[in-house]
C-alpha positions as a Markdown table, in Angstrom:
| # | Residue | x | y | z |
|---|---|---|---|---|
| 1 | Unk | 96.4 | 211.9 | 117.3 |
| 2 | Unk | 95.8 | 213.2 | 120.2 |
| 3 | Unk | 95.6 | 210.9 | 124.0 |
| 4 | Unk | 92.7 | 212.7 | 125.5 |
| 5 | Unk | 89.6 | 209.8 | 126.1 |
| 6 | Unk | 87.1 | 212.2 | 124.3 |
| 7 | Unk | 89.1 | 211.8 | 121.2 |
| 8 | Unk | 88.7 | 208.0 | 121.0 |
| 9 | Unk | 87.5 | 206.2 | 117.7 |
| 10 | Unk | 86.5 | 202.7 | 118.3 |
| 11 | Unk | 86.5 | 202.3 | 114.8 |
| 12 | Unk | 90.0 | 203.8 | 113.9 |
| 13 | Unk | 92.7 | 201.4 | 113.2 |
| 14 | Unk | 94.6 | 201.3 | 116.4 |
| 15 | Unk | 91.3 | 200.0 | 118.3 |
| 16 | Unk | 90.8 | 197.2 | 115.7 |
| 17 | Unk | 94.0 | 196.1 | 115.9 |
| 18 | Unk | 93.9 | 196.0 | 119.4 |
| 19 | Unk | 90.6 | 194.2 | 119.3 |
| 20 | Unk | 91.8 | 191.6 | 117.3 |
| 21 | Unk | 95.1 | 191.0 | 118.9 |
| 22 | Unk | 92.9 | 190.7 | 122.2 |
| 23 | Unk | 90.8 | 188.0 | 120.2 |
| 24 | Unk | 94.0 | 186.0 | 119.1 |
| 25 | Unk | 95.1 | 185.8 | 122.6 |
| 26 | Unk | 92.0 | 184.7 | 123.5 |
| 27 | Unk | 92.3 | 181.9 | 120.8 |
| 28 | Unk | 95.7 | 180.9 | 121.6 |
| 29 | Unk | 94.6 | 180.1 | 125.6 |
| 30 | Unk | 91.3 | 178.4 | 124.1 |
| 31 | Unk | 93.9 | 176.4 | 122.1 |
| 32 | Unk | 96.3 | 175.5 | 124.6 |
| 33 | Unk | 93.6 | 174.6 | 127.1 |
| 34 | Unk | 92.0 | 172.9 | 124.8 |
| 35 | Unk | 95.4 | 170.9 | 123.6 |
| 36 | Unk | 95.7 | 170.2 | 127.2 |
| 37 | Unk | 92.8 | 168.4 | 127.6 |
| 38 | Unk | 93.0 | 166.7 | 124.9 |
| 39 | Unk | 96.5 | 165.2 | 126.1 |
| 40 | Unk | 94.9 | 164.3 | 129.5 |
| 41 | Unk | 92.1 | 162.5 | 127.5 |
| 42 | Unk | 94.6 | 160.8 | 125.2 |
| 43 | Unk | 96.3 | 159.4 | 128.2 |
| 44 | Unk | 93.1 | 158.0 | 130.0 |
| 45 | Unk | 91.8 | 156.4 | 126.1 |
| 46 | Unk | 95.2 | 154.7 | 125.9 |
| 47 | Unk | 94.5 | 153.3 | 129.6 |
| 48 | Unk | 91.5 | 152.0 | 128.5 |
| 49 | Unk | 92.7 | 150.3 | 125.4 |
| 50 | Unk | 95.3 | 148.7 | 127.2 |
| 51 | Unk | 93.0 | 147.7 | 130.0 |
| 52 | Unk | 90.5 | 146.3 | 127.5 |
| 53 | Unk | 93.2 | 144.0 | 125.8 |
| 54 | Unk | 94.2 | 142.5 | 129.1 |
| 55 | Unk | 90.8 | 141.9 | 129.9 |
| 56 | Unk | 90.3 | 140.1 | 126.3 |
| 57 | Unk | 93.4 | 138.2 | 127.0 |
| 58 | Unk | 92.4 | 136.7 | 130.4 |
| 59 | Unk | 89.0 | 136.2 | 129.4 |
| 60 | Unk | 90.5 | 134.1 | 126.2 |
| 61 | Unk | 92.9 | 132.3 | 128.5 |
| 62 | Unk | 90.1 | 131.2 | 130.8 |
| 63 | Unk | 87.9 | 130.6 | 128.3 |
| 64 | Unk | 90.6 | 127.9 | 127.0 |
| 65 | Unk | 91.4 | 126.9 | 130.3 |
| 66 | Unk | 87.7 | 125.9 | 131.2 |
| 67 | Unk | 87.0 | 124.1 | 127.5 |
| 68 | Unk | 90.5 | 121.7 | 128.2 |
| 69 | Unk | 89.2 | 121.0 | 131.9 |
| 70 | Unk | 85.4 | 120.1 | 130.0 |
| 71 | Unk | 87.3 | 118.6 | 127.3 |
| 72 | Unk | 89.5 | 116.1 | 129.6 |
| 73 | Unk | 86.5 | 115.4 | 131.6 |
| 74 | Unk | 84.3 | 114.5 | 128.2 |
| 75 | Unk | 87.2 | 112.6 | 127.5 |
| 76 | Unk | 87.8 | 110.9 | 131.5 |
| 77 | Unk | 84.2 | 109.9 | 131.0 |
| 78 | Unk | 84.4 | 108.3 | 127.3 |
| 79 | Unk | 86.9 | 106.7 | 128.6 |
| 80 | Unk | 85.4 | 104.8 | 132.1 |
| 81 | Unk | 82.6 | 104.3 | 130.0 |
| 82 | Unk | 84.2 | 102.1 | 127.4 |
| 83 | Unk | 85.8 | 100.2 | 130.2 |
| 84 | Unk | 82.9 | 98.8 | 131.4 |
């Protein structure tokens, strides 16, 4: 083989090897940039789950909070009522 540029074959082996070893590494950054945004989207979906559970929790704990004040008030009211 000779290293002169007029003597190239883009279809000899050498040159498809090299083409596809340049494809590879273009799939291995694709891969680790997409793996990397995956783990940065992981991270903000595991906020949100954690966020939306605390939010279910308080809104259950007000929500019993308000029906024991409406309860003892139904029950303050039955209450003076029979009194009389």
């Amino acid at each position: 083989m000779s290293d002169h540029p007029e003597d190239f074959n883009p279809n000899s082996i050498n040159a498809t090897l090299s083409r596809i070893m340049a494809a590879q590494d273009e799939m291995c950054r694709k891969a680790d940039r997409i793996i990397a945004q995956v783990e940065r989207t992981n991270g903000r979906v595991t906020k949100l789950e954690i966020w939306k559970a605390i939010v279910g929790a308080q809104t259950a704990l007000i929500a019993s909070a308000v029906a024991s004040v409406i309860a003892v008030i139904g029950w303050v009211i039955i209450y003076l009522s029979k009194r009389q």
